[in-house]
One Martini backbone bead per residue (centre of mass of N, CA, C, O) as a GRO file, in nm:
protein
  276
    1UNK     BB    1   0.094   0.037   0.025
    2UNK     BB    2   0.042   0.337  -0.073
    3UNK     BB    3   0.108   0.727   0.017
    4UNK     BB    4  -0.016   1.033  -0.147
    5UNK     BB    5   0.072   1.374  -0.173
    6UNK     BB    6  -0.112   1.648  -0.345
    7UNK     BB    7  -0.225   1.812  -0.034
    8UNK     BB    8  -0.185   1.998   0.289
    9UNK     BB    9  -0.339   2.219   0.356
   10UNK     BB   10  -0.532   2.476   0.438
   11UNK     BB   11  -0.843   2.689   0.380
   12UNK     BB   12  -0.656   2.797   0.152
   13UNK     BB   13  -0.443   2.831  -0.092
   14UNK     BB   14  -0.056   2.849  -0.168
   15UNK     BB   15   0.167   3.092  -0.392
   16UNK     BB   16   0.514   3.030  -0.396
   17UNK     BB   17   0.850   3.040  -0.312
   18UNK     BB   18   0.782   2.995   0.015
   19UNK     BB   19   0.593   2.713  -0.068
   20UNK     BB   20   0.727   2.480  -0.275
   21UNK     BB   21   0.828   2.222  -0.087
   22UNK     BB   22   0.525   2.177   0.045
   23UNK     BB   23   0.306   2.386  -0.070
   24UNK     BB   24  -0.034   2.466  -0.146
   25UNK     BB   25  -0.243   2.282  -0.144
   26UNK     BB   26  -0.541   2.130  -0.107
   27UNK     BB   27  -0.629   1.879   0.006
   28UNK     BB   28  -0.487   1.521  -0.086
   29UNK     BB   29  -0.493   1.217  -0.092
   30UNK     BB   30  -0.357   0.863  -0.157
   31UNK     BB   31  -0.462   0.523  -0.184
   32UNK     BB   32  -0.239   0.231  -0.298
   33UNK     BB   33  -0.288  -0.067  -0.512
   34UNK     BB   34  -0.264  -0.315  -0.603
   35UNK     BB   35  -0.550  -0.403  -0.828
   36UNK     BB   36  -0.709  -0.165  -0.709
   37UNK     BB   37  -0.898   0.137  -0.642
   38UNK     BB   38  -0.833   0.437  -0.548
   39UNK     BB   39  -0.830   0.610  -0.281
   40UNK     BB   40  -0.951   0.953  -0.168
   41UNK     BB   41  -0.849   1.171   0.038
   42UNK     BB   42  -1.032   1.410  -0.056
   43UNK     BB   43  -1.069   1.713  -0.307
   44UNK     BB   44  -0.889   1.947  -0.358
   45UNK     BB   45  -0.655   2.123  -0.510
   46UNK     BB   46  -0.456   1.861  -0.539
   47UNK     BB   47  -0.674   1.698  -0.732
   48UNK     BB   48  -0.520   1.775  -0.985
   49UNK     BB   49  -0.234   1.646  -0.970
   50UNK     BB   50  -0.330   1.349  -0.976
   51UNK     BB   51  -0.421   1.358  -1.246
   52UNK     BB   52  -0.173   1.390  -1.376
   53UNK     BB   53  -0.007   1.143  -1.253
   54UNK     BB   54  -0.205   0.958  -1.395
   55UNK     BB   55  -0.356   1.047  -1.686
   56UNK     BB   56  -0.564   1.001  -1.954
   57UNK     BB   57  -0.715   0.803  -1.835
   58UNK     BB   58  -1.001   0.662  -1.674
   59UNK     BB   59  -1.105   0.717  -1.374
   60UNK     BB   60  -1.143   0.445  -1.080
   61UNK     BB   61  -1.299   0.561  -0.786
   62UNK     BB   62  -1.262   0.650  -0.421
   63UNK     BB   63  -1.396   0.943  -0.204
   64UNK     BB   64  -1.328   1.046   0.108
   65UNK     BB   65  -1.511   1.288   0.276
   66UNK     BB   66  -1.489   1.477   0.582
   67UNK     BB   67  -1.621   1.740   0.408
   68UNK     BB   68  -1.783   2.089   0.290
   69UNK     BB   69  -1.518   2.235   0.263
   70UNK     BB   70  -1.363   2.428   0.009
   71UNK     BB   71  -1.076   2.230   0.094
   72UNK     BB   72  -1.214   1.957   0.035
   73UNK     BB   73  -1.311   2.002  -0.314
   74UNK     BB   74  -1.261   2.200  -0.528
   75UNK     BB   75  -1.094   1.947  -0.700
   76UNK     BB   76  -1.290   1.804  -0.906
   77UNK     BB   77  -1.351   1.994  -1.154
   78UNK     BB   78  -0.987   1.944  -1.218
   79UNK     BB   79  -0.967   1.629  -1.319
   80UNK     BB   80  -0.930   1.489  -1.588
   81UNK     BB   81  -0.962   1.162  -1.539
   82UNK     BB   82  -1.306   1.285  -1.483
   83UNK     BB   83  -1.341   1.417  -1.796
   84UNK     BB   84  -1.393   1.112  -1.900
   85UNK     BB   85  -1.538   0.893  -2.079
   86UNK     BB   86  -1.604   0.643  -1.813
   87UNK     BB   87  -1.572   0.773  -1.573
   88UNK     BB   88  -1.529   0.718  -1.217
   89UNK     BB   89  -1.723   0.800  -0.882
   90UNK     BB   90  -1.698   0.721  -0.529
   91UNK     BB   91  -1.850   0.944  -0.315
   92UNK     BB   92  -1.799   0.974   0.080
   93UNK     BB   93  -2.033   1.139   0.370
   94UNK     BB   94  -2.148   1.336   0.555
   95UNK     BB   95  -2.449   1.476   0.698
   96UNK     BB   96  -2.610   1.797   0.732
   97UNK     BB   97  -2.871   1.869   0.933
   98UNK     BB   98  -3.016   1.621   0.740
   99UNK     BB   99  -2.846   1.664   0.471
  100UNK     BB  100  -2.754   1.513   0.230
  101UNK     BB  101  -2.415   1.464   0.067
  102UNK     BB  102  -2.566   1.531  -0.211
  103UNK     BB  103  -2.709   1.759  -0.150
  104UNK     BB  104  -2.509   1.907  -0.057
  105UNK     BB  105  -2.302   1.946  -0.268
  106UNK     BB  106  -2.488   2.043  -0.513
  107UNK     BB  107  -2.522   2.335  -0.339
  108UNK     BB  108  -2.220   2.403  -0.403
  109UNK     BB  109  -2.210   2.294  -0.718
  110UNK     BB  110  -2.372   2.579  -0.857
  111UNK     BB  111  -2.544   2.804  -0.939
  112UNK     BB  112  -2.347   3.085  -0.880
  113UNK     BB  113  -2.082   2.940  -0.763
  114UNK     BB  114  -2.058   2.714  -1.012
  115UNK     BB  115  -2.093   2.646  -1.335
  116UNK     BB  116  -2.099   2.348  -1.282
  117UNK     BB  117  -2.237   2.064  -1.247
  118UNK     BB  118  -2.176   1.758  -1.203
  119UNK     BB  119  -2.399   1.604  -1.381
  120UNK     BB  120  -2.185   1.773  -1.622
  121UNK     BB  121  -2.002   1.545  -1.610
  122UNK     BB  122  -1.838   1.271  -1.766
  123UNK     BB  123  -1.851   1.143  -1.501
  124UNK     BB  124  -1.981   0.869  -1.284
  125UNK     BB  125  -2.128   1.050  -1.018
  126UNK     BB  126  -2.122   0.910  -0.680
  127UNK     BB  127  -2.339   1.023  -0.381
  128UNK     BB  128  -2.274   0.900  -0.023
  129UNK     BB  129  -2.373   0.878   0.230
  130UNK     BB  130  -2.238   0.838   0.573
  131UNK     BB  131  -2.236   0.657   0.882
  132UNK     BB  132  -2.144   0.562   1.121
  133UNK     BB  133  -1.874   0.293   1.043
  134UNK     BB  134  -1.806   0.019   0.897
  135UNK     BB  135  -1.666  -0.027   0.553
  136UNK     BB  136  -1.660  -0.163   0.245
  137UNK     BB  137  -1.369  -0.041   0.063
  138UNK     BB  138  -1.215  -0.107  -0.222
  139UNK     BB  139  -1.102  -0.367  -0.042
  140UNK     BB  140  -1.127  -0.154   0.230
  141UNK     BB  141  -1.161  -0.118   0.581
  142UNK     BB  142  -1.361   0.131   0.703
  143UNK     BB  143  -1.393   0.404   0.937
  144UNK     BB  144  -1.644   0.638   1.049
  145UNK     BB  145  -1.602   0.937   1.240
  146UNK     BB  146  -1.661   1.170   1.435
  147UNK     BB  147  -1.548   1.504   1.475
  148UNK     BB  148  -1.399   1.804   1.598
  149UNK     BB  149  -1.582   2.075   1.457
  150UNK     BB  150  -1.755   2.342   1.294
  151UNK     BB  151  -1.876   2.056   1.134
  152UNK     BB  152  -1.947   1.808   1.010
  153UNK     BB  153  -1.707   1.518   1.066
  154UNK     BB  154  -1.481   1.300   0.982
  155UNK     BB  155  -1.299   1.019   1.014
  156UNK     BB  156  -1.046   0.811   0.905
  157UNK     BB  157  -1.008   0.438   0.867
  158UNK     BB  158  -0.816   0.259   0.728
  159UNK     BB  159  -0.804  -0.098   0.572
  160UNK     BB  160  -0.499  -0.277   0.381
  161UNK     BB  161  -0.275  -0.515   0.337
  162UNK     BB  162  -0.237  -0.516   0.686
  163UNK     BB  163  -0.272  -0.171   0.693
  164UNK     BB  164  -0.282   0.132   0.888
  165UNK     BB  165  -0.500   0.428   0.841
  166UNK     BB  166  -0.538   0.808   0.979
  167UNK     BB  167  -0.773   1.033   0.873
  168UNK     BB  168  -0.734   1.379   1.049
  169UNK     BB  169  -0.791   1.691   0.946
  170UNK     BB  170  -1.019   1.790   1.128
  171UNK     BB  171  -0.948   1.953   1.468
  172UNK     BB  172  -1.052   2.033   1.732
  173UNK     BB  173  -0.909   2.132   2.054
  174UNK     BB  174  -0.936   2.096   2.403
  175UNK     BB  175  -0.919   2.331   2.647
  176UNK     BB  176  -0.675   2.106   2.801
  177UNK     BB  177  -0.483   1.977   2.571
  178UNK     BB  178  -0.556   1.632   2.646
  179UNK     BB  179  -0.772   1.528   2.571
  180UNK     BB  180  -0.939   1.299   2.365
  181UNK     BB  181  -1.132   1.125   2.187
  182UNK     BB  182  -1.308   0.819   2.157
  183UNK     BB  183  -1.289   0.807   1.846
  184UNK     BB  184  -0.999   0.918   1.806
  185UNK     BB  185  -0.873   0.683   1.926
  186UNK     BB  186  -1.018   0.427   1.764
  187UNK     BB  187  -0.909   0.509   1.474
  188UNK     BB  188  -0.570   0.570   1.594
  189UNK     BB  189  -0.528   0.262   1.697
  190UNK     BB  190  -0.229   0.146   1.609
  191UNK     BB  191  -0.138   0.307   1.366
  192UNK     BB  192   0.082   0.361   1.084
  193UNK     BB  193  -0.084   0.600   1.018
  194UNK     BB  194  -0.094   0.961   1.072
  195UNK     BB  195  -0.314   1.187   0.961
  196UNK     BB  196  -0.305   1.551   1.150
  197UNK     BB  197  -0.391   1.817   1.255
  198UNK     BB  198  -0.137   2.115   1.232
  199UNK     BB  199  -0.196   2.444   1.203
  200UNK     BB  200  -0.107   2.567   1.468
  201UNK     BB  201   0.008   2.740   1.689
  202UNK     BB  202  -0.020   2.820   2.024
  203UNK     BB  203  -0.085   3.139   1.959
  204UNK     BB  204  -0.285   3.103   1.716
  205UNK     BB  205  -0.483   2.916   1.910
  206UNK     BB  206  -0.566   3.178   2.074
  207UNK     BB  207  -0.720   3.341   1.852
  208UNK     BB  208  -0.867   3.039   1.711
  209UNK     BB  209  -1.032   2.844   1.934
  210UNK     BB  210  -1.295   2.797   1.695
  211UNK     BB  211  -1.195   2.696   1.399
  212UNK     BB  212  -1.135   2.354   1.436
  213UNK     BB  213  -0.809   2.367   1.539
  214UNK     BB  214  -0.493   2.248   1.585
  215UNK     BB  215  -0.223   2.228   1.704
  216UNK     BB  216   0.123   2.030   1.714
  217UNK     BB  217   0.061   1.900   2.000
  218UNK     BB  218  -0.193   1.763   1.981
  219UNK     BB  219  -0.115   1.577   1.770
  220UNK     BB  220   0.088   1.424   1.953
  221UNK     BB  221  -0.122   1.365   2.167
  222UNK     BB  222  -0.315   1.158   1.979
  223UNK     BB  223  -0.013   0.960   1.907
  224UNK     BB  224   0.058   0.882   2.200
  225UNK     BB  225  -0.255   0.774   2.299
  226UNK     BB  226  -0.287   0.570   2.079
  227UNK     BB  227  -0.031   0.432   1.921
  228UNK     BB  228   0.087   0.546   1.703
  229UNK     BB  229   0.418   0.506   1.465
  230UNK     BB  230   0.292   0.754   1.246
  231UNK     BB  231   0.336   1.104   1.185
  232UNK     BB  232   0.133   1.348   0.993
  233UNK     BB  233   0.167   1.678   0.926
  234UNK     BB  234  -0.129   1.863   0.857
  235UNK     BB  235  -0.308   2.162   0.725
  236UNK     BB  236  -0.136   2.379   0.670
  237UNK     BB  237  -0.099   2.672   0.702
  238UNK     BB  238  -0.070   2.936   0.521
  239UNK     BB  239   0.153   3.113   0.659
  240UNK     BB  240   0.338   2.862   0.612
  241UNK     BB  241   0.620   2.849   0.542
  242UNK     BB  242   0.912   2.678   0.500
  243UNK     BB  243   1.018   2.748   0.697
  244UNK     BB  244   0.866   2.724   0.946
  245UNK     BB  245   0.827   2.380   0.912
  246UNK     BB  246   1.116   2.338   0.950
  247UNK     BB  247   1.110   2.413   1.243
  248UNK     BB  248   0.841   2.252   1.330
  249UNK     BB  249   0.919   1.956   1.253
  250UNK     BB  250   1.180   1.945   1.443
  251UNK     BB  251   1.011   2.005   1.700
  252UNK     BB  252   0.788   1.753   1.683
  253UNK     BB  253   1.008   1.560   1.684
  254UNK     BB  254   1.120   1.576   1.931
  255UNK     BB  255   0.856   1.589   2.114
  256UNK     BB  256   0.762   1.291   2.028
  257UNK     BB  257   1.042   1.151   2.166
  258UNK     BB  258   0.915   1.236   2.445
  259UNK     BB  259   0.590   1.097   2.385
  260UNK     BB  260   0.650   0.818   2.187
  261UNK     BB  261   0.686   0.950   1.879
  262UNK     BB  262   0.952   0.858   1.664
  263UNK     BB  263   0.728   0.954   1.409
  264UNK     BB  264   0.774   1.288   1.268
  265UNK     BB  265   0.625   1.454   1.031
  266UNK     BB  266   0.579   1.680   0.736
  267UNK     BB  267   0.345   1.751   0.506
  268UNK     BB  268   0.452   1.716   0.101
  269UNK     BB  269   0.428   1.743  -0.194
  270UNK     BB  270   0.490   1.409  -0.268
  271UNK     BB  271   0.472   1.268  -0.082
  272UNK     BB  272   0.579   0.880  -0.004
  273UNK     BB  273   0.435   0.607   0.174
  274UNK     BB  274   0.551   0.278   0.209
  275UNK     BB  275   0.362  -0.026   0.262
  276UNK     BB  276   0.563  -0.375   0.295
   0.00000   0.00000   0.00000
């Protein structure tokens, strides 16, 4: 199974010199398997680079939506290859507020808002409700967990030829910097990979402690409770340049080994992790 970073970002897109190394795009990751389709964890604007590397045929995937804010979709009609007539996807997320979650989708995609609606692209594209529990996907046995958020959202864990995936890309943290949800740790309990939200400094997370989003000490924390064995930091904000992710991300590491974490990464444009 390998695990490939497409967008790493949070909240908005951001591009030019000082993030060239991270990258600027929003959310985008892969999951793929000899023989699979696909699992794609959300649909940000990587999801535009992931169709480049794809190629020119026609994509049959799946794709695990955490939510539906607009840096976790907004890169669907601009993949490529589900422009090909023949090209399938089937895309799963949870319901807001009793609106089930293809018709929240299609009121987010449809004029004034942007020019195509869904069903007026080329692939066959489903769009599926999903509720908490576990369910077979693709081949590989998923888990969908409510997380705290700003709006309703999932967190999940797939699990897949022996190796398991957690991924948390939007996590409020709680005002003692201690709890985890008890959701949140069954997701990520032993998993070999946890990719998870990591947008705020400290100082920034004071001032923003409402908008939905962890420290990366908390981040830690969620990693050490849980016994990930590899942290992936995730969702970065836009305004961390490259050079300081790399000083968060020394630090993390640092931190890390301090709390039990052996192996704590940033994650960044083009990263590729094969479990093997």
């Amino acid at each position: 199974m390998e695990i490939t970073f497409y967008g790493v970002r949070g909240s908005t897109p951001c591009a030019g010199e000082s993030t060239a190394r991270y990258g600027g795009n929003t959310a985008s990751v892969a999951i793929t398997s000899e023989g699979a389709d696909p699992i794609l964890l959300d649909l940000g604007t990587g999801l535009r680079y992931f169709g480049k590397s794809f190629g020119t045929d026609a994509l049959h995937a799946h794709a695990l939506v955490t939510h539906l804010h607009w840096d976790h979709v907004q890169g669907l009609p601009f993949c490529q290859p589900l422009l090909v007539d023949g090209a399938s996807l089937h895309v799963y997320g949870p319901s807001h507020e009793g609106v089930p979650f293809g018709e929240a989708f299609d009121q987010l995609m449809r004029p004034p808002f942007f020019p195509v609606r869904i069903s007026e692209l080329p692939a066959s594209i489903e769009l599926t409700t999903l509720a908490e529990g576990t369910f077979d996907i693709a081949g590989a046995r998923v888990t969908a967990l409510y997380v705290p958020h700003t709006d309703t959202t999932f967190g999940y864990r797939i699990e897949r030829d022996g190796w398991s995936v957690a991924y948390v890309s939007d996590h409020q943290q709680p005002e003692d910097a201690m709890t985890v949800e008890d959701a949140v740790v069954e997701l990520c309990r032993g998993v070999d990979v946890l990719i998870h939200d990591a947008q705020f400094t400290p100082a920034e997370y004071e001032c923003k402690k409402s908008w939905g989003h962890c420290t990366i000490d908390f981040a830690i924390r969620v990693a050490a409770v849980a016994g990930a064995k590899k942290l992936v930091l995730f969702h970065h904000d836009p305004s961390h340049d490259d050079d300081m992710l790399d000083e968060l991300a020394r630090d993390a590491s640092a931190e890390g080994r301090r709390q039990g974490v052996d192996d704590v990464v940033a994650a960044f444009e083009g990263l590729r992790i094969s479990l093997v």
